[in-house]
N, C-alpha and C positions, 0 to 999 in steps of 0.2 A: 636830080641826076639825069633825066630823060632830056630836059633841056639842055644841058650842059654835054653832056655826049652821046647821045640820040637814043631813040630805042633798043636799037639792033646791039649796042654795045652795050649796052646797060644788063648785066645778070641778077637772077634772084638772089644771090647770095651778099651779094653788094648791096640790095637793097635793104632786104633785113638787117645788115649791120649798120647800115643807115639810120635805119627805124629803131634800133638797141635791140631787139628781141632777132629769134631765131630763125633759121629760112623757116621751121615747122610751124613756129607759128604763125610768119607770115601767110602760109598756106591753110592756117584754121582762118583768114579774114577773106582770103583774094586766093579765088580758082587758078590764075595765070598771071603773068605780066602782062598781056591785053589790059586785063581785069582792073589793075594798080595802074597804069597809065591812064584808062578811061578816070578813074577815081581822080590820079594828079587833074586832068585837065579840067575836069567841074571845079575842084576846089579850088583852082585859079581866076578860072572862070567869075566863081563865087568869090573870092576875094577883090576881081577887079572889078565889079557891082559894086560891091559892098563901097571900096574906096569913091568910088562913081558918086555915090549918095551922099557920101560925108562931104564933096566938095561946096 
């Protein structure tokens, strides 16, 4: 979602229904939206490693 239409438009409530679960418990994993962006971009990060390796 953050890539597709940035941070600044991206809300909690959108993500969690993203994710299936609820904004609450979105907020038992991840303090803020900082929080779940920093998370998105390692796991990207870490997937385009990953694919890096298998070539």
């Amino acid at each position: 979602m953050f890539f597709k239409y940035g941070y600044k438009r991206v809300p909690m409530n959108e993500i969690a229904e993203a994710a299936g679960i609820s904004r609450a418990g979105l907020y038992l994993y991840f303090k803020n939206k900082e929080e779940i962006f920093n998370a998105a971009i390692v796991h990207h990060g870490d997937t385009l490693i990953e694919e890096i390796h298998l070539m």
